[in-house]
KOLFIMI-641174 format. One line per 10 residues: their letters; for each residue x, y, z of N, C-alpha, C, CB. Coordinates in nm, 4 decimals, decimal comma. Atoms other than C-alpha are relative to their C-alpha. Glycine has a CB too. Example, Ala and Ser with C-alpha at 12.3 -4.5 7.8 and 13.67 -1.06 7.14 Angstrom:
AS = 0,0890:-0,1190:0,0000:1,2300:-0,4500:0,7800:0,0900:0,1200:0,0000:-0,0992:0,0027:0,1246  -0,0820:-0,1190:-0,0060:1,3670:-0,1060:0,7140:-0,0770:0,1090:0,0730:0,0414:0,0462:-0,1415
! end
This chain:
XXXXXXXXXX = 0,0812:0,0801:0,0893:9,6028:-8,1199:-8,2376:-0,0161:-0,1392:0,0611:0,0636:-0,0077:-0,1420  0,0094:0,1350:-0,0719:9,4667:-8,4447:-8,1003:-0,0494:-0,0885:-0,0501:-0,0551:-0,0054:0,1021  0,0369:0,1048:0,0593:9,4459:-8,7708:-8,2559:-0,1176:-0,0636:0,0513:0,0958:-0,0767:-0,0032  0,1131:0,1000:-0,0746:9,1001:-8,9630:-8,2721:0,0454:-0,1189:-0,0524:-0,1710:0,0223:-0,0341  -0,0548:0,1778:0,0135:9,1102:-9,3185:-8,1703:-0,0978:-0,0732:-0,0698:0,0175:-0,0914:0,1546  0,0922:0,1152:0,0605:8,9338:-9,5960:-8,3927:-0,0691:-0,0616:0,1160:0,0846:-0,1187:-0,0838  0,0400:0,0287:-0,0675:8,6923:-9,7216:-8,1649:-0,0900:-0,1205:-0,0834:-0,0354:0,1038:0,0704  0,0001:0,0824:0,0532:8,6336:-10,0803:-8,2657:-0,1077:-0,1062:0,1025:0,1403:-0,0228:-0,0341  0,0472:0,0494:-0,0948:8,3268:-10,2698:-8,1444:-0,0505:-0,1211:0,0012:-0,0662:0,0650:0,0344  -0,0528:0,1939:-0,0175:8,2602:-10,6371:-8,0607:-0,1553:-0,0658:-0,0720:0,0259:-0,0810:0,2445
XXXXXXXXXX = 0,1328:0,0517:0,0253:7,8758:-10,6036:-8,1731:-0,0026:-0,0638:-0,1897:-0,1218:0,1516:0,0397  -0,0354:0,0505:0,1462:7,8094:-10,8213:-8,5228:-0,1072:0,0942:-0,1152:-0,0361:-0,1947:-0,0087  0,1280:-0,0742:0,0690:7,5157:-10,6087:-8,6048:-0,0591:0,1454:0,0452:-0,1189:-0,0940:0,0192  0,0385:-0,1125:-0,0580:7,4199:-10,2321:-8,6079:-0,1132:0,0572:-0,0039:0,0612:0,0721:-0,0262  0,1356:-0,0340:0,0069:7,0605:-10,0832:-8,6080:0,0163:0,1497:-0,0752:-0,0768:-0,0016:0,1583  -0,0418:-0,1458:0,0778:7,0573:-9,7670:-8,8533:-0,1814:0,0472:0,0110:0,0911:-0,0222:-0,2158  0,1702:-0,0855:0,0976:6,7373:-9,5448:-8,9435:0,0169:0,0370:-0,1028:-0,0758:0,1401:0,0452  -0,0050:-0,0622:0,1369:6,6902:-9,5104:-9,3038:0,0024:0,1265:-0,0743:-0,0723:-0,0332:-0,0404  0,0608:-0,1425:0,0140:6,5077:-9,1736:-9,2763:0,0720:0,0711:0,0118:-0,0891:0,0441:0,0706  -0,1428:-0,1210:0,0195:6,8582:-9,0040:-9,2231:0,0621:-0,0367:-0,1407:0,1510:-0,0215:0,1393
XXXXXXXXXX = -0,0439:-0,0056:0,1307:6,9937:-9,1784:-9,5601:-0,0494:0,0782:-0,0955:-0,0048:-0,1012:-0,0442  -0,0031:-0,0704:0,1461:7,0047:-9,0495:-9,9125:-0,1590:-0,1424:-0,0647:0,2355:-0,0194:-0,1107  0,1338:0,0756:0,1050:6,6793:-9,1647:-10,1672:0,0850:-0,0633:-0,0783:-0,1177:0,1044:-0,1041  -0,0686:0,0606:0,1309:6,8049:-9,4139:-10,4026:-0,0615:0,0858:-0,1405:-0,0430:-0,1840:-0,0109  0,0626:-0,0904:0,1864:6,6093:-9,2103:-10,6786:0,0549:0,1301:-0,0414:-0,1848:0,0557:-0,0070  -0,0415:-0,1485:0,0415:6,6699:-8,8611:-10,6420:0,1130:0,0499:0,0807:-0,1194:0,1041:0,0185  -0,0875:-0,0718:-0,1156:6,9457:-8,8552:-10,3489:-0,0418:0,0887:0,0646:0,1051:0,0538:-0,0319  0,0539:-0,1390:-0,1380:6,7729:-8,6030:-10,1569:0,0150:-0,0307:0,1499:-0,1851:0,0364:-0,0003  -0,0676:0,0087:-0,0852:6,9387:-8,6204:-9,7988:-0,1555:0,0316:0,1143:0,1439:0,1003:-0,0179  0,1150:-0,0019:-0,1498:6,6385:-8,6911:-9,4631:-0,1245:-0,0047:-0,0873:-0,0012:0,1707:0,1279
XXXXXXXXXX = 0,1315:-0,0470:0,0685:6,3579:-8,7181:-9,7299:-0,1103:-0,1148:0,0313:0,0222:0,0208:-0,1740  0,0808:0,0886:0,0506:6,2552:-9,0626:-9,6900:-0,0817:-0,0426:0,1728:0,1001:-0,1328:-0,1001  0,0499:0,0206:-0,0975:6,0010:-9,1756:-9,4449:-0,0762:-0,1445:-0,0046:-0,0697:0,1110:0,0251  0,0362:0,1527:-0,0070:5,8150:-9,5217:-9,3415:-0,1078:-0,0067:-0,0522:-0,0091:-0,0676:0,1268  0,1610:-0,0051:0,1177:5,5533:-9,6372:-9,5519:-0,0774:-0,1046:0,0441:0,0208:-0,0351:-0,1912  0,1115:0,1414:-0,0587:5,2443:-9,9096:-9,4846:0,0353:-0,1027:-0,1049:-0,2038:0,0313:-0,0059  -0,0022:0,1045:0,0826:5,2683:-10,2058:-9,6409:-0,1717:-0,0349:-0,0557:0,0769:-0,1239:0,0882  0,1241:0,0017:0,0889:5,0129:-10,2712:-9,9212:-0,0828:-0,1038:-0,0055:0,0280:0,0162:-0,1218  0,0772:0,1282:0,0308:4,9801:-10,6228:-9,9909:0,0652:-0,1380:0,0938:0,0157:-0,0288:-0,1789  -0,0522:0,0686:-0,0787:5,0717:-10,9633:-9,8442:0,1013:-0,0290:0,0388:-0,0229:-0,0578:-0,0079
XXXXXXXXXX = -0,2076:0,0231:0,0313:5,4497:-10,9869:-9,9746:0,0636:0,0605:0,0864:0,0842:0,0703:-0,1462  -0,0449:-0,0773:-0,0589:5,5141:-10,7003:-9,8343:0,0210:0,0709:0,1516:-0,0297:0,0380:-0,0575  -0,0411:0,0538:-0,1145:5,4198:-10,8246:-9,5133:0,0516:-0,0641:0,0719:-0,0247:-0,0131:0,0253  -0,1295:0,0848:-0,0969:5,6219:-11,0664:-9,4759:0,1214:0,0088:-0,0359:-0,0049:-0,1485:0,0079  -0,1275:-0,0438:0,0398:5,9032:-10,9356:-9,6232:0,0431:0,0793:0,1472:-0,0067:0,1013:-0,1501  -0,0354:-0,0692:-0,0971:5,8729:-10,6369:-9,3439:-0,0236:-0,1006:0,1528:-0,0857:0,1387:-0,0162  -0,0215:0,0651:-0,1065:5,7645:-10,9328:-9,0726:0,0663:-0,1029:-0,0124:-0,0922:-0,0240:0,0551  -0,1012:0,1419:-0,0064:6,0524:-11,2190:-9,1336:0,1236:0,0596:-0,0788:-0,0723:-0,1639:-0,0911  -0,1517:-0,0647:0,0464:6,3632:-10,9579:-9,2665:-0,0183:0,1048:0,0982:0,0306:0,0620:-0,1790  -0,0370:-0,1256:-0,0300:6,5015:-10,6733:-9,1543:-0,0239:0,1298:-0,1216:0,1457:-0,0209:0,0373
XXXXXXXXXX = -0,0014:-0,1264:0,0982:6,3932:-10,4511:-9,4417:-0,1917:0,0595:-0,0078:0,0761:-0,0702:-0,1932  0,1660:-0,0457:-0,0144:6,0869:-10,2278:-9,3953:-0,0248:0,1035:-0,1298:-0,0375:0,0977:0,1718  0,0062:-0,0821:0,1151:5,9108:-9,9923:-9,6510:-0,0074:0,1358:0,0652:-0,1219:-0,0341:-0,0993  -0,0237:-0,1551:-0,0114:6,0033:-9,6123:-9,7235:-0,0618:0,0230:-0,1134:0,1509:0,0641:0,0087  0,0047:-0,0899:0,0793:5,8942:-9,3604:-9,9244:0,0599:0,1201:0,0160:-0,0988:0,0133:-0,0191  -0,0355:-0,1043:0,0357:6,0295:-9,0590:-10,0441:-0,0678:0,1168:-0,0356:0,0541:-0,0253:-0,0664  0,0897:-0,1028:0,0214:5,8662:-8,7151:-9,9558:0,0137:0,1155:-0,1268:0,0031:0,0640:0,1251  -0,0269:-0,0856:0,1399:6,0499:-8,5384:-10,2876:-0,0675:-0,0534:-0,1223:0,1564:0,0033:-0,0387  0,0303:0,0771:0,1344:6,0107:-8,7913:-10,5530:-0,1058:-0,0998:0,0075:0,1216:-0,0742:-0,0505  0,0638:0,0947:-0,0006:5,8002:-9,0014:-10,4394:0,0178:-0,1767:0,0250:-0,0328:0,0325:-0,0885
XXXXXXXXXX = -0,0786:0,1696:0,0090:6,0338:-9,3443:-10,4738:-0,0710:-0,0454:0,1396:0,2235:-0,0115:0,0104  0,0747:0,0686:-0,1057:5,8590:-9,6216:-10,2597:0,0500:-0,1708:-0,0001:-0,1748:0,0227:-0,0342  -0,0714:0,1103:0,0007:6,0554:-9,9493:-10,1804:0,0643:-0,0778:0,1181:0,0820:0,0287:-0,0734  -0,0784:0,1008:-0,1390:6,2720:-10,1824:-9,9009:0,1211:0,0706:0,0024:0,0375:-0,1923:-0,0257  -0,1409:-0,0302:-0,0352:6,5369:-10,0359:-9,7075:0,0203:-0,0928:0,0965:0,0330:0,1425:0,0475  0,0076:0,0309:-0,1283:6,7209:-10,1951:-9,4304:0,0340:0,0300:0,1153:0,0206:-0,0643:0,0057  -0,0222:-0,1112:-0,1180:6,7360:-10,1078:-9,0839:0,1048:-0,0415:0,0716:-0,1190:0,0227:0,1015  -0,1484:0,0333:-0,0554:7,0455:-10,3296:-9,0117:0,1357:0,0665:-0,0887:0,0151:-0,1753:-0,0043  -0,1237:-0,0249:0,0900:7,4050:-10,2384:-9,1370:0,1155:-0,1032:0,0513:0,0545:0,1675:0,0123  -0,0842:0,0927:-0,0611:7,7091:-10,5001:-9,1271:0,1490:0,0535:-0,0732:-0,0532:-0,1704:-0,0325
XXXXXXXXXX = -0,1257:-0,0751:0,0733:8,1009:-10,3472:-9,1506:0,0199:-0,1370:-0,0469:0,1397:0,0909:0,0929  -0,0698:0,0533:-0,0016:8,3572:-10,5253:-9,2611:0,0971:-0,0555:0,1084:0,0203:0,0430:-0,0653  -0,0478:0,0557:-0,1665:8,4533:-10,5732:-8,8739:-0,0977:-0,0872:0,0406:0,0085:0,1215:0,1286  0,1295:0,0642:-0,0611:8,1219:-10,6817:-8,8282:0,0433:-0,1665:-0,0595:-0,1784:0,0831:-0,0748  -0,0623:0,1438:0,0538:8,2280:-10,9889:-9,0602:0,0875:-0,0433:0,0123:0,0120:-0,0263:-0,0949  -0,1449:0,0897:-0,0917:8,5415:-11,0797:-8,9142:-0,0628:-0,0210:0,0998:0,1571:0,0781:0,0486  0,0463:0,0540:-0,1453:8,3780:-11,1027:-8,5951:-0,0660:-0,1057:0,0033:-0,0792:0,0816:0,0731  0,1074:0,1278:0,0272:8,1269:-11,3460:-8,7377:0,0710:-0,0643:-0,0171:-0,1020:-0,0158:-0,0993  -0,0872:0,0838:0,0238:8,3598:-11,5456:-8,8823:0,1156:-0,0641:0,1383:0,0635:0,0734:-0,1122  -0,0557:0,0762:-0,1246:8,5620:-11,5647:-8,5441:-0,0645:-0,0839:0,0900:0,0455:0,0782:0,0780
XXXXXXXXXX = 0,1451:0,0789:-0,1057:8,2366:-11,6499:-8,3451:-0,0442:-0,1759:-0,0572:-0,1933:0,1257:-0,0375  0,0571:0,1487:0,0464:8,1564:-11,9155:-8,5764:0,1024:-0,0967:0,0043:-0,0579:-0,0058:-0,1495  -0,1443:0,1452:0,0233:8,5537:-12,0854:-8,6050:0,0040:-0,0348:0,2113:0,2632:0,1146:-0,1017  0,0240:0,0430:-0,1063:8,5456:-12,0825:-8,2152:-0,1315:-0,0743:0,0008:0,0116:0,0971:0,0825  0,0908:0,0844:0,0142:8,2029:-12,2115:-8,2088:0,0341:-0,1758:-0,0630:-0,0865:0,0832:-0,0840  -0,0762:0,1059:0,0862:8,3505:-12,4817:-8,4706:0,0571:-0,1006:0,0717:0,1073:0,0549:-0,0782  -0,0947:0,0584:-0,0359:8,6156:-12,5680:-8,2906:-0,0268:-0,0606:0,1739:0,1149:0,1010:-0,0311  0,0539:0,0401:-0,1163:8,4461:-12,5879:-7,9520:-0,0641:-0,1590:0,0273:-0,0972:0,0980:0,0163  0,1339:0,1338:0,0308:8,1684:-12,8841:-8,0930:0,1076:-0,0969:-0,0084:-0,1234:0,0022:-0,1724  -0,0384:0,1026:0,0427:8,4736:-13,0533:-8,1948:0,0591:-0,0645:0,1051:0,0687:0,0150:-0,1019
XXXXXXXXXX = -0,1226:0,1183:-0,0723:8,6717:-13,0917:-7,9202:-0,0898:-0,0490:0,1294:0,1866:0,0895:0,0679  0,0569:0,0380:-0,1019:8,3940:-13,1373:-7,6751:-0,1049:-0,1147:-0,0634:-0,0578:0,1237:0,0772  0,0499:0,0677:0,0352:8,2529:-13,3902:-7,9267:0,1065:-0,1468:0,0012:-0,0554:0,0625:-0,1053  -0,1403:0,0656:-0,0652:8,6420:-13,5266:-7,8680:-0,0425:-0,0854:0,0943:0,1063:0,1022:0,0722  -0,0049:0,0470:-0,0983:8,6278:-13,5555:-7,5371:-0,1290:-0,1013:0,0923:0,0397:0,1046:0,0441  0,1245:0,0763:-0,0332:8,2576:-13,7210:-7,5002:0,0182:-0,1332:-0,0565:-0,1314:0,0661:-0,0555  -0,0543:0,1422:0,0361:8,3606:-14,0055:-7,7321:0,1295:-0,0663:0,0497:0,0159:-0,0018:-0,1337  -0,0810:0,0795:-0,1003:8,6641:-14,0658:-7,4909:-0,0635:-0,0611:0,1223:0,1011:0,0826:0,0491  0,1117:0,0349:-0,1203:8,4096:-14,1040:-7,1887:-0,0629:-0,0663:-0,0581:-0,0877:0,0981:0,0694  0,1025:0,0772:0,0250:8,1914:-14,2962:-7,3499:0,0547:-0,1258:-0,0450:-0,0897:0,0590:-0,0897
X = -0,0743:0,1047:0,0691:8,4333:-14,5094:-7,5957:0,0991:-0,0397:0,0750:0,0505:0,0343:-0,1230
! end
């Protein structure tokens, strides 16, 4: 019997396809597919987010999914990126006001 390993990865953000999820309406499993956008909103919703429109070939349901997903690893990682980041500005904002001052 052979143990699988957690494979843990460094990216903050994952790219999914919707069209394999479940319908929020009827749950029906691979049903939903990409839809046009109608009016203006709904263009810039799908051009300035990450959430594009689906429909649903069972029920019909027609709405915003998104095509990113973020774990709960994914957000520790952010949070590390940003306290290094943080802590970087400070001390090289340190060491510039010793050179200068």
């Amino acid at each position: 019997m052979s143990k699988k390993k957690l494979v843990r990865s460094g990216n903050i953000i994952f790219k999914r396809d919707p069209s394999f999820s479940k319908c929020p309406s009827c749950g029906e499993q691979f049903s939903l597919r990409r839809s046009r956008a109608r009016n203006l909103f709904e263009n810039l919703v799908r051009s300035l987010t990450f959430y594009k429109t689906y429909r649903c070939n069972k029920c019909g349901w027609r709405g915003f999914r998104s095509t990113i997903i973020m774990t709960w690893q994914s957000v520790k990682n952010l949070i590390i990126y940003l306290l290094i980041a943080g802590a970087t500005i400070i001390v090289v904002r340190i060491v510039l006001q010793r050179m200068v001052g």
